[in-house]
NUZABA-551134 format. One record per residue: residue number from 1; x, y, z of N, C-alpha, C in turn. Coordinates in Angstrom, 3 decimals, padded with zeros to 6 digits. Layout:
BEGIN
R   nr       npx       npy       npz      capx      capy      capz       cpx       cpy       cpz
R  NUM         X         Y         Z         X         Y         Z         X         Y         Z
...
This chain:
BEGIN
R   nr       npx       npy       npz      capx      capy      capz       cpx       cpy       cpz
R    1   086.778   043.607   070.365   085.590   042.838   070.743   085.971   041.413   071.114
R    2   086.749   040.592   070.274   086.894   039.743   070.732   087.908   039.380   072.117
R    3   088.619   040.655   072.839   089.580   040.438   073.530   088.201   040.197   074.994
R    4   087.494   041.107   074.487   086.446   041.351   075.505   085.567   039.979   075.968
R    5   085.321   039.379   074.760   084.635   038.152   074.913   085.621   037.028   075.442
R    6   086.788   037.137   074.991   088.124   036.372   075.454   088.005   036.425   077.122
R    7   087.982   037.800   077.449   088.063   037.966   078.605   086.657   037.518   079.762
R    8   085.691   037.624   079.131   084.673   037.117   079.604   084.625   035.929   079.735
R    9   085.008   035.119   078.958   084.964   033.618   078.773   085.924   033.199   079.528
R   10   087.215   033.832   080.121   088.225   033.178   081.077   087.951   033.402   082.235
R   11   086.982   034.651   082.318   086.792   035.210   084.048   085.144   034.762   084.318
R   12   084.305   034.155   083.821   083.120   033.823   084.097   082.342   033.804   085.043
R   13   083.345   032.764   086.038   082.831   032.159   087.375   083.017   033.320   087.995
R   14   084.209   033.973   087.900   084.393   035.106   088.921   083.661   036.355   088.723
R   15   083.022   036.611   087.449   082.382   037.639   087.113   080.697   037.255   087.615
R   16   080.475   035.946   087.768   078.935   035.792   087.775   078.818   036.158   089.370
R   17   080.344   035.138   090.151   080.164   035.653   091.762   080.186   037.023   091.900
R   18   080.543   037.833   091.178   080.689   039.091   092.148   079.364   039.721   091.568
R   19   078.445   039.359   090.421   077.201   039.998   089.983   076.250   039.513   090.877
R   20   076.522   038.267   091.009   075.130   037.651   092.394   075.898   038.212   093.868
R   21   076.574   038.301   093.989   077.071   039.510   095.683   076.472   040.264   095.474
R   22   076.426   040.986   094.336   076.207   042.962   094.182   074.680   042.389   094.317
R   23   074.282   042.009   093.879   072.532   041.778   093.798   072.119   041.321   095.234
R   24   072.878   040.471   096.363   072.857   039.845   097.465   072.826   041.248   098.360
R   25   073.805   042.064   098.032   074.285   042.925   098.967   072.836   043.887   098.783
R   26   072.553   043.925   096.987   071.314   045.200   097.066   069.587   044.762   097.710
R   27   069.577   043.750   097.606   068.556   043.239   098.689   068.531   043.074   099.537
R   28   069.901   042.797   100.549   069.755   043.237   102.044   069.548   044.491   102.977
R   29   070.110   045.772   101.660   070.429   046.734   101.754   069.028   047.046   102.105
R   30   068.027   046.933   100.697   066.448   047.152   100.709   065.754   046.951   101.364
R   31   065.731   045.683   101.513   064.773   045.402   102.781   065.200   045.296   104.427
R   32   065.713   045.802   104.999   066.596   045.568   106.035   066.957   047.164   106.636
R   33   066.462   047.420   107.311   066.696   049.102   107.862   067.911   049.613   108.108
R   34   068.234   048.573   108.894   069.484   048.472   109.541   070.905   048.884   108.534
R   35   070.828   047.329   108.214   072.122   047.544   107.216   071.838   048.860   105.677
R   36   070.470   049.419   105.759   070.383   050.225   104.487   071.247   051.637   105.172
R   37   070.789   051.408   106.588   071.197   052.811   107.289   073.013   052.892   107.192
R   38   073.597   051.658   107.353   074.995   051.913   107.569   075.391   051.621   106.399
R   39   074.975   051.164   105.356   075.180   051.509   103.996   075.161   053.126   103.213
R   40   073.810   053.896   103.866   073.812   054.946   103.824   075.358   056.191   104.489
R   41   075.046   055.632   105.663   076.208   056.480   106.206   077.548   056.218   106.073
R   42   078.019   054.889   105.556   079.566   054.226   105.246   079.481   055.426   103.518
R   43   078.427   055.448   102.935   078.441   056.333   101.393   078.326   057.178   101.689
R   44   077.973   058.196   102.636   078.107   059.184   103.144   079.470   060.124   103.268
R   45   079.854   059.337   104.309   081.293   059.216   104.794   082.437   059.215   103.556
R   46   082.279   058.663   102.853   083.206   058.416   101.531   083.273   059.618   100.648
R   47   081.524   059.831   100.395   081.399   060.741   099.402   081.680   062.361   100.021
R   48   081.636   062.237   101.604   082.053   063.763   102.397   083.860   063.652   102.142
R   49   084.230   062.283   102.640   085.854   062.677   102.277   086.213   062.938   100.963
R   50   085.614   062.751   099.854   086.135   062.836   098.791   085.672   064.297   098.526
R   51   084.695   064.543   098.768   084.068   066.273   098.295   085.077   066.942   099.272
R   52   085.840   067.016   100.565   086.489   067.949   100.866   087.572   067.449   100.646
R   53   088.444   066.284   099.841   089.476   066.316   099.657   089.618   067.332   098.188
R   54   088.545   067.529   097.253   088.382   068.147   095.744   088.264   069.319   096.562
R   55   087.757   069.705   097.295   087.368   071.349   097.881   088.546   071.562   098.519
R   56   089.665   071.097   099.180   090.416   071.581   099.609   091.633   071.882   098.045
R   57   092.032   070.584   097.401   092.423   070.751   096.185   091.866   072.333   095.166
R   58   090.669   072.205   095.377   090.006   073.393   094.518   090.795   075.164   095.173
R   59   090.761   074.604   096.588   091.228   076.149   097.446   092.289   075.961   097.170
R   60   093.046   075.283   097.095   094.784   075.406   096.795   095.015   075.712   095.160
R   61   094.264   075.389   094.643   094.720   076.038   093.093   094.306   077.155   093.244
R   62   092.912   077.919   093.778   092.855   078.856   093.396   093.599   079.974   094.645
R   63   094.293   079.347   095.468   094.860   080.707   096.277   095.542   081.413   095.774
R   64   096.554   081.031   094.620   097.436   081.472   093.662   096.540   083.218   093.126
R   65   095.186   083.104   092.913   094.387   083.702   092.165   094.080   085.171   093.078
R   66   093.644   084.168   094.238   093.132   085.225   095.809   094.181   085.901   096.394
R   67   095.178   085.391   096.648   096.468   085.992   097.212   096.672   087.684   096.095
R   68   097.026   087.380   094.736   096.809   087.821   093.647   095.951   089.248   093.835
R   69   094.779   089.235   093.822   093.499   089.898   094.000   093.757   090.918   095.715
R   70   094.001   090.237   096.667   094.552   090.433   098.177   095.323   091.751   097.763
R   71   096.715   091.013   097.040   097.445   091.798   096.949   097.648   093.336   096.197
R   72   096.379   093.292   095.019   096.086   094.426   094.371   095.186   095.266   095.273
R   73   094.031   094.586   095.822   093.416   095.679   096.197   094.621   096.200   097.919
R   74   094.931   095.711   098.508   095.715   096.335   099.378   097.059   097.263   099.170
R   75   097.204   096.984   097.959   097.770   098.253   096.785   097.162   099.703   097.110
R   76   095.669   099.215   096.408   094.832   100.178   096.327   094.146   101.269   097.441
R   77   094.432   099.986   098.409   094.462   100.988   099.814   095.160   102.424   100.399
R   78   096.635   101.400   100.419   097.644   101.609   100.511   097.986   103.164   099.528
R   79   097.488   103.435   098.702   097.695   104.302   097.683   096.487   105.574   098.621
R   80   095.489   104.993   098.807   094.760   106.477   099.379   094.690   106.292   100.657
R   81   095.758   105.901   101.197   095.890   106.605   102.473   096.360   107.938   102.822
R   82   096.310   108.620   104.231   096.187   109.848   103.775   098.142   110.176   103.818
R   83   098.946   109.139   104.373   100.044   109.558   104.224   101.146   109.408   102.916
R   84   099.981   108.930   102.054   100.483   108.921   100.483   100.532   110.141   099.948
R   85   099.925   111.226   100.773   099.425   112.673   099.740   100.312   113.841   100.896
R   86   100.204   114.645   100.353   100.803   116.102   101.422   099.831   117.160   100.610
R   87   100.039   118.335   101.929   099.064   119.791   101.332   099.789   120.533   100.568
R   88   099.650   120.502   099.096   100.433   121.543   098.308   099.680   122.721   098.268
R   89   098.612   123.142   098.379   098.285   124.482   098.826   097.734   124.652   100.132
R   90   098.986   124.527   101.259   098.123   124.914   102.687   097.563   126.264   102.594
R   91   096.507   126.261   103.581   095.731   127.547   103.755   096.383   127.841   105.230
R   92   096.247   128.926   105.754   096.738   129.752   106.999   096.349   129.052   108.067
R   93   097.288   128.872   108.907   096.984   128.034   110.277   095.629   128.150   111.087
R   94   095.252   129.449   111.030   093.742   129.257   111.830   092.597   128.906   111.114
R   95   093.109   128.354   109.654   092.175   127.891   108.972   091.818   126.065   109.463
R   96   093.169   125.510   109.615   092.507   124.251   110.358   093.366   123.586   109.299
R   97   093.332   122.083   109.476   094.326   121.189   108.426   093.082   121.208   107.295
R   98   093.719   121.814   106.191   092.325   121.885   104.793   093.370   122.225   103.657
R   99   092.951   122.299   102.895   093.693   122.904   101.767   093.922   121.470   100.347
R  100   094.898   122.144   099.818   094.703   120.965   098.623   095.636   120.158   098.327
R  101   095.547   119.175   098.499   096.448   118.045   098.431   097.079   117.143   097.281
R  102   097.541   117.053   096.947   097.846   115.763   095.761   099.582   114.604   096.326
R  103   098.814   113.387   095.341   099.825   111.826   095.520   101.332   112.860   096.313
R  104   101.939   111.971   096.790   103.697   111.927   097.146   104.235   110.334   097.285
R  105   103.322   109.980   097.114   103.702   108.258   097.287   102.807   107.203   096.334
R  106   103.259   106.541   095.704   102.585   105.280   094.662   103.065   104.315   095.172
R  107   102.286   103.104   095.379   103.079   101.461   095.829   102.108   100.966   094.591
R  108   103.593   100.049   094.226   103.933   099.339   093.123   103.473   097.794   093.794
R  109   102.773   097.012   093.277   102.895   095.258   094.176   103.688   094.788   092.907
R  110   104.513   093.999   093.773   105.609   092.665   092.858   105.570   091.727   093.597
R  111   105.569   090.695   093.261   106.063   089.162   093.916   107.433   089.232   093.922
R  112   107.589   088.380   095.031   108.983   087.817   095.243   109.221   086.605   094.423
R  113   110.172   086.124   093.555   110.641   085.209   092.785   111.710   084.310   092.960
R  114   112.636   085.072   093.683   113.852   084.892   094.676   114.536   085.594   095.885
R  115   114.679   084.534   096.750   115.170   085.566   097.696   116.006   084.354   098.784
R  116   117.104   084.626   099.209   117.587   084.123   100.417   117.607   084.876   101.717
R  117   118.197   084.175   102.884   118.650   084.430   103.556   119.592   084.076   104.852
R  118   120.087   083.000   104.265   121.125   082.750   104.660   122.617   082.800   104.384
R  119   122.333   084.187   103.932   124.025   084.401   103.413   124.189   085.823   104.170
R  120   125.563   085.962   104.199   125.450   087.424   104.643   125.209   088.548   104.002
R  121   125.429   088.553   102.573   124.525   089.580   101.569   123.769   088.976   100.788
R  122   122.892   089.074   100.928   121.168   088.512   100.569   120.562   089.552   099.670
R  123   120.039   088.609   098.185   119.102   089.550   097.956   117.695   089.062   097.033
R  124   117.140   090.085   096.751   116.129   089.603   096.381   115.830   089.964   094.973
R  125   114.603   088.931   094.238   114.027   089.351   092.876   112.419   089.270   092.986
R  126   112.495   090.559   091.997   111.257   090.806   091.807   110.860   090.183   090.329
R  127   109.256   090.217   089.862   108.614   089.948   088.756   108.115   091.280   088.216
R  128   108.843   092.760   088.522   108.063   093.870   088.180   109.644   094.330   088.179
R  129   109.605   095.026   086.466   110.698   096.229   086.647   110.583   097.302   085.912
R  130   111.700   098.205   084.810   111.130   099.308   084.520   109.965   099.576   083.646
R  131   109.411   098.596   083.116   108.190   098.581   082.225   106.791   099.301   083.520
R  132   106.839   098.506   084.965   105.788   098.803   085.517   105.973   100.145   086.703
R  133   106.994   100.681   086.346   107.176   102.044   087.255   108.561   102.240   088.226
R  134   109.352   100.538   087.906   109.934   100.589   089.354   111.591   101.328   089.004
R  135   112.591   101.669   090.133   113.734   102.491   089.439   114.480   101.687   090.700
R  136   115.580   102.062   090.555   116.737   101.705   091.235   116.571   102.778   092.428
R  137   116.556   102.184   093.722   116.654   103.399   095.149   114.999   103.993   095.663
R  138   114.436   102.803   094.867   113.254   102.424   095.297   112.923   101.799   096.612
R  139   112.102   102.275   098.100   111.970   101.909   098.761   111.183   100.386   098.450
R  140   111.356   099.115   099.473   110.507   098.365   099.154   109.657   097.786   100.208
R  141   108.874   097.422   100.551   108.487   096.733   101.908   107.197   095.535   102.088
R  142   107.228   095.494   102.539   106.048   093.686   102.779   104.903   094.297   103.567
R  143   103.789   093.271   103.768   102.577   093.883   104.581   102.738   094.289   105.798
R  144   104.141   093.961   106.393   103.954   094.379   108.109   105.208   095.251   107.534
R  145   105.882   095.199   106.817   107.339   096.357   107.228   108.121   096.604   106.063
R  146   109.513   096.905   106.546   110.312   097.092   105.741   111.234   096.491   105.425
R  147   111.373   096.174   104.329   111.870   095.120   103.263   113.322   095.122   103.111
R  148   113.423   096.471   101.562   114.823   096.754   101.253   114.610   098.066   100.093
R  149   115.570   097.820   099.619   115.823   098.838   098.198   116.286   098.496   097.255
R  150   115.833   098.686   096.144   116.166   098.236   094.737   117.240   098.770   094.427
R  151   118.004   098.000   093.503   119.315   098.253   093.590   119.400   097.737   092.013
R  152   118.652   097.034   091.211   119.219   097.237   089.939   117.860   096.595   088.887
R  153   117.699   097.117   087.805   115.924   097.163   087.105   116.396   096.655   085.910
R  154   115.707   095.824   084.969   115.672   095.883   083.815   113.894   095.498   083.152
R  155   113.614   095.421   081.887   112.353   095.865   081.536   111.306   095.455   082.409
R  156   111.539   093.832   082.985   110.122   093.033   083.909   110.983   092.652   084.935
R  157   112.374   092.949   085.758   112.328   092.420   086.395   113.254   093.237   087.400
R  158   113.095   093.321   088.839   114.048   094.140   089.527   114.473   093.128   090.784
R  159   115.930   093.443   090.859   116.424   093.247   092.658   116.744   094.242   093.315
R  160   116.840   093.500   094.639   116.645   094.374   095.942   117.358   094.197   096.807
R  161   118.203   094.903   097.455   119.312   094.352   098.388   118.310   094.917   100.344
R  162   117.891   093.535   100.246   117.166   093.760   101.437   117.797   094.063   103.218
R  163   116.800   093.942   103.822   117.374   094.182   105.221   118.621   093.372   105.341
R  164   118.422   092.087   104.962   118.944   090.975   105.753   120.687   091.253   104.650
R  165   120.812   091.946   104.476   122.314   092.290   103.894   123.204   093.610   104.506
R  166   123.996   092.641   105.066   125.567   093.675   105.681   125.618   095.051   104.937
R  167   125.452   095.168   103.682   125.470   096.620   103.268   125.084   098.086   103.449
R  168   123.536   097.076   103.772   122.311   098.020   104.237   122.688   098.533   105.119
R  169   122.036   100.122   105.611   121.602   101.000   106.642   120.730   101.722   106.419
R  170   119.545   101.521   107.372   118.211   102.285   107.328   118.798   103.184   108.247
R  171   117.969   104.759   108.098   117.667   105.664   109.261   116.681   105.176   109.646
R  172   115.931   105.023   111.203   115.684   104.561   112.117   115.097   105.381   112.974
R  173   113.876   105.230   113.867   113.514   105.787   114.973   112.886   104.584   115.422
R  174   113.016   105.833   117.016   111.906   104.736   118.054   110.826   105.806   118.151
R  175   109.465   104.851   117.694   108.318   105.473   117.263   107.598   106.770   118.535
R  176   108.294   106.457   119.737   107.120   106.912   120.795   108.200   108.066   121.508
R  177   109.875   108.509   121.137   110.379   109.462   121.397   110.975   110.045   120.235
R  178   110.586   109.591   119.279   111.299   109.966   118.255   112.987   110.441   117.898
R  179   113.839   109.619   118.713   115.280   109.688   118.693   115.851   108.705   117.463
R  180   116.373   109.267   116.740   116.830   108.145   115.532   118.179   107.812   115.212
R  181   118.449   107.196   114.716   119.641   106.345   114.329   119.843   105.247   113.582
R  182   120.520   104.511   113.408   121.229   103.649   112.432   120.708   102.053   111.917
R  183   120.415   101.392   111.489   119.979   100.032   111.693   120.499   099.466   110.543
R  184   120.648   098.374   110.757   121.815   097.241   110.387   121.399   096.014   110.959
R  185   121.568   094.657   109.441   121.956   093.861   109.979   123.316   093.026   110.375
R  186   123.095   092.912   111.346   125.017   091.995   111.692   125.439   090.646   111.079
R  187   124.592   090.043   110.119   124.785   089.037   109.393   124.320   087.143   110.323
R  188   123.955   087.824   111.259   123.735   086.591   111.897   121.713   085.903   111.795
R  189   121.164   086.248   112.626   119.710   085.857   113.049   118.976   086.269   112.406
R  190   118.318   085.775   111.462   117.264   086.655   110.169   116.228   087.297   110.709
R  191   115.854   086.822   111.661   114.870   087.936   112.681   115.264   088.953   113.290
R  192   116.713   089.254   113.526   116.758   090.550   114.494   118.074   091.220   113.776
R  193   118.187   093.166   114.117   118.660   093.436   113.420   118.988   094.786   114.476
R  194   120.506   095.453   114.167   120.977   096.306   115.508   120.677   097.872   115.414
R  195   119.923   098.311   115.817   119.608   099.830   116.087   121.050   100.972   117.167
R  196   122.023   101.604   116.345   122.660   102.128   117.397   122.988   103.711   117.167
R  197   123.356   104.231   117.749   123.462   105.781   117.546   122.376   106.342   118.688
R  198   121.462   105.623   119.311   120.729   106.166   120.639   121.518   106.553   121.764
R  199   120.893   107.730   122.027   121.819   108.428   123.068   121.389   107.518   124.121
R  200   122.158   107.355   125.680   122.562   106.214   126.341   121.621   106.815   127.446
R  201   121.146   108.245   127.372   120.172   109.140   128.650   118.217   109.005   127.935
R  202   118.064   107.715   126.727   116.972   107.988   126.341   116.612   106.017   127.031
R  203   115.267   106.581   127.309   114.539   105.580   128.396   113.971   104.625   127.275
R  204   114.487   103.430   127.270   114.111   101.852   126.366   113.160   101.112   127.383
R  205   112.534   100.443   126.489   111.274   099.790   126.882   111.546   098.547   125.596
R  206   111.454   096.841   126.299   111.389   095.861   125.640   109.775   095.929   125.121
R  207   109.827   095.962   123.767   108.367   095.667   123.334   108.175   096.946   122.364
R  208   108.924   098.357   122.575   108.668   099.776   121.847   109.163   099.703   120.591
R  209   108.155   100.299   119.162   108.241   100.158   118.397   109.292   100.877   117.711
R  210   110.181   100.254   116.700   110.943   101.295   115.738   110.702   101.227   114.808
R  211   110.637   102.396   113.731   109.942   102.527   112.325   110.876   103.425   111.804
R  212   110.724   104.058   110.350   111.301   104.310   109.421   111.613   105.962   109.822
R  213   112.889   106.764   109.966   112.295   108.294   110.353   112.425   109.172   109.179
R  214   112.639   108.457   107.809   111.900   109.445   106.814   113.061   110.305   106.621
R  215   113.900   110.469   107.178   115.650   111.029   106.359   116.080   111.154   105.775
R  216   115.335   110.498   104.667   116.314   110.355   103.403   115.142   110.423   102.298
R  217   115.383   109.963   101.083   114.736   110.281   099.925   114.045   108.815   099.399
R  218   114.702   108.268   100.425   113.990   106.250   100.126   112.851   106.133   100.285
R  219   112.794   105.950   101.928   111.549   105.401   102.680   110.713   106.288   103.000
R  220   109.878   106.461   103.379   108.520   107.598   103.666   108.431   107.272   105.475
R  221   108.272   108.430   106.333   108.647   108.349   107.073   107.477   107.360   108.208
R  222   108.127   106.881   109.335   106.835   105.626   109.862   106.600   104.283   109.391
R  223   107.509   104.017   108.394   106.967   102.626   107.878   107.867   101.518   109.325
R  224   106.690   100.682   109.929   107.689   099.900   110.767   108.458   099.326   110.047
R  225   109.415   098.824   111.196   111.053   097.747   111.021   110.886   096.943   112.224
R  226   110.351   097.436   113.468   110.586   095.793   114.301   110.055   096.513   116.001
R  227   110.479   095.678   116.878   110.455   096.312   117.776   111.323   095.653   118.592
R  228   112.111   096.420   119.901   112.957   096.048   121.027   112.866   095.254   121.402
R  229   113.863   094.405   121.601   113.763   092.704   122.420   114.854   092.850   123.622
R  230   115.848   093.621   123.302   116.756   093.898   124.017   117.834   095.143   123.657
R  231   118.934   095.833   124.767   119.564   096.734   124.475   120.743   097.165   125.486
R  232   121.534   097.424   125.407   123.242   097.128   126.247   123.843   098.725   125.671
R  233   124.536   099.217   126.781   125.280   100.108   126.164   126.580   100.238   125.405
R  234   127.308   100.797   124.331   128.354   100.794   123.512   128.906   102.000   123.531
R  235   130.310   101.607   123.249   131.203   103.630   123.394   130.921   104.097   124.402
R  236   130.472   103.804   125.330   130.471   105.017   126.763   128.407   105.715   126.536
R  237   127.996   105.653   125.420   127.647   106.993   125.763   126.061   106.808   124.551
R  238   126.006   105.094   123.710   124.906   105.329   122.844   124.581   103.728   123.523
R  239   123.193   103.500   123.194   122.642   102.313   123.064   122.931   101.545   121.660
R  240   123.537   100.269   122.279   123.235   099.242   120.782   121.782   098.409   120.776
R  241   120.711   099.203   120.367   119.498   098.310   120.417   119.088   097.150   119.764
R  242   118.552   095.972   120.431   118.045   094.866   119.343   116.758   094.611   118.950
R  243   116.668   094.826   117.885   115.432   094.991   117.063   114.969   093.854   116.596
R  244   113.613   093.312   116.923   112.928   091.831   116.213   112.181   092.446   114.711
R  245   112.587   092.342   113.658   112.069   092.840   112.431   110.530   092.231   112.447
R  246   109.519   093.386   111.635   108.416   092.750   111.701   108.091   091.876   110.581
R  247   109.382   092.187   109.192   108.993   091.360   107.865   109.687   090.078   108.339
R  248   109.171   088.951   108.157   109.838   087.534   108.328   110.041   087.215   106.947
R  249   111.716   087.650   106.366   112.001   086.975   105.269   111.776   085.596   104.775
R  250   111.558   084.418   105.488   111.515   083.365   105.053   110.116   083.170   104.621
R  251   109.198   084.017   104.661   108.261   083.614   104.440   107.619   085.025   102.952
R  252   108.469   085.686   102.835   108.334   086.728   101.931   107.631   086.204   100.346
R  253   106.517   086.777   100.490   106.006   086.612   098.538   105.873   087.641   098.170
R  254   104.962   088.371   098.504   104.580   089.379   098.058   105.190   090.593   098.823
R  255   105.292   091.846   097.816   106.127   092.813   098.695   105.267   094.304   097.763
R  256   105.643   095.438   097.965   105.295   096.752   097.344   106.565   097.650   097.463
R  257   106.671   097.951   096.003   107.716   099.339   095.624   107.457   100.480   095.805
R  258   108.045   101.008   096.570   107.161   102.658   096.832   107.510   104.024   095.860
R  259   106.752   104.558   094.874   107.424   105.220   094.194   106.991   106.586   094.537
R  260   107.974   107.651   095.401   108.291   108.747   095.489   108.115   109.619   094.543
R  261   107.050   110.436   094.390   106.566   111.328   093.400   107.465   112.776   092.995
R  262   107.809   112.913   094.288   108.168   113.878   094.671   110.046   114.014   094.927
R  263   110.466   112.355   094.485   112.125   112.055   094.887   113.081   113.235   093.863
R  264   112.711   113.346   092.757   114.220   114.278   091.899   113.510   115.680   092.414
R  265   112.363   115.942   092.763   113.037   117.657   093.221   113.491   117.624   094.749
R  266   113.375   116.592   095.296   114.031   116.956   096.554   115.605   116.407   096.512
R  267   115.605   115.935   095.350   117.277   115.300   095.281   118.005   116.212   094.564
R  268   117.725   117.044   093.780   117.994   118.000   093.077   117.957   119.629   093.900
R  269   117.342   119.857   095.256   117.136   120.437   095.963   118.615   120.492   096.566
R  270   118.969   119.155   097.477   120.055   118.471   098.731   121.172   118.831   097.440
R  271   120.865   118.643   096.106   122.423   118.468   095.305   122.562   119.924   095.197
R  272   121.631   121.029   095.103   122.209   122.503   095.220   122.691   122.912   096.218
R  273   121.814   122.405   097.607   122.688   122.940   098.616   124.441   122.581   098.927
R  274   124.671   121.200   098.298   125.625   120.669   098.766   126.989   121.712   097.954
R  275   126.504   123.020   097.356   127.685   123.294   096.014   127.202   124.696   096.718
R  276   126.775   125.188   097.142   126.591   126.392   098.131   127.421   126.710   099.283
């Protein structure tokens, strides 16, 4: 109390001028149209920048939340689509596509936690591991494409040795002749990545899509990877195609694990034939 009165008693003059301004200023304001109006709209103006500087603040904390929410229900999509399921009891061909179906595919959502790509073997981490479904040789992929494969799990957390690593090789098609082959990245341009094993007599088009051709026990077949930007012939006799990937690693958060319902009897299937 007394610092207060201290302080009053040293600042006086200057406290009485600025109480007779404020009182000067509120009676011109009042009676005076004019200046009440640009008083009005100068507080206007202030109080609009400050409400959308808190409203934009407000949308940025909560995108964390929405992205979040985005990402589950497009899970949920993603799960009943119809190329998640196959007909385990087809009925006879002139019956028509009917019969009874059940899951062949589950997507898992994980965030990305880490990931590069500027190295030549690149990889990535997830915030989801064997606690929430995911296994090692797990397909993985982002909202436009294909990602990578998990390559090693422990209880909450998995990595992924993605496209953008020298190791990798996807099987491969071009979506609109269905000729497939090899894809790889060459360690250079994080956007583009080399499609080769195309026979050198199949007709390329800059702009034609290539997607996943389902070969193997990973990926489910159709998931895009990119499309043609360019293509030169190699060996006499195949195309080396260049592929613009549709996932843009640098910008990777969110991704989905695809879990194969159906992966140990068809792996257990390929391992009998191979002893036959």
């Amino acid at each position: 109390m007394r610092n207060l009165i201290r302080f009053i008693l040293n600042n006086h003059f200057a406290l009485l001028f600025i109480l007779l301004e404020a009182t000067a200023l509120v009676l011109v304001f009042q009676n005076n149209n004019y200046q009440n109006t640009v008083a009005f709209n100068v507080s206007r103006n202030i109080s609009g920048f400050i409400n959308t500087r808190i409203h934009t603040l407000t949308q940025y904390l909560s995108l964390q939340e929405a992205n979040q929410a985005l990402h589950e229900e497009n899970r949920m999509l993603r799960n009943e689509l119809l190329s998640s399921y196959r007909i385990a009891t087809p009925l006879p061909e002139e019956a028509g596509p009917t019969g009874e179906w059940e899951r062949r595919y589950n997507y898992i959502p994980a965030n990305v936690i880490a990931n590069s790509v500027n190295k030549q073997y690149n990889y990535i981490s997830l915030d989801r591991g064997a606690l929430h479904g995911i296994e090692p040789e797990m397909a993985v992929i982002s909202g436009s494409g294909v990602a990578g494969i998990v390559t090693g799990v422990s209880d909450n957390f998995s990595t992924v040795l993605p496209l953008l690593n020298s190791d990798l090789r996807i099987s491969s098609k071009l979506k609109n002749t269905g000729y497939f082959g090899s894809l790889f990245w060459d360690g250079t341009d994080p956007e583009k990545a080399t499609l080769t094993d195309i026979p050198h007599h199949v007709i390329l088009n800059r702009g034609d899509s290539v997607v996943t051709s389902g070969f193997s026990a990973i990926f489910p077949e159709g998931i895009m990877v990119g499309t043609i930007t360019d293509f030169e012939i190699y060996g006499g006799n195949f195309w080396a195609v260049t592929v613009r990937l549709s996932t843009d690693f640098r910008k990777l958060n969110h991704v989905y694990v695809i879990q194969d319902l159906l992966r140990e009897e068809l792996l257990e299937l390929e391992e009998a034939s191979e002893y036959d």
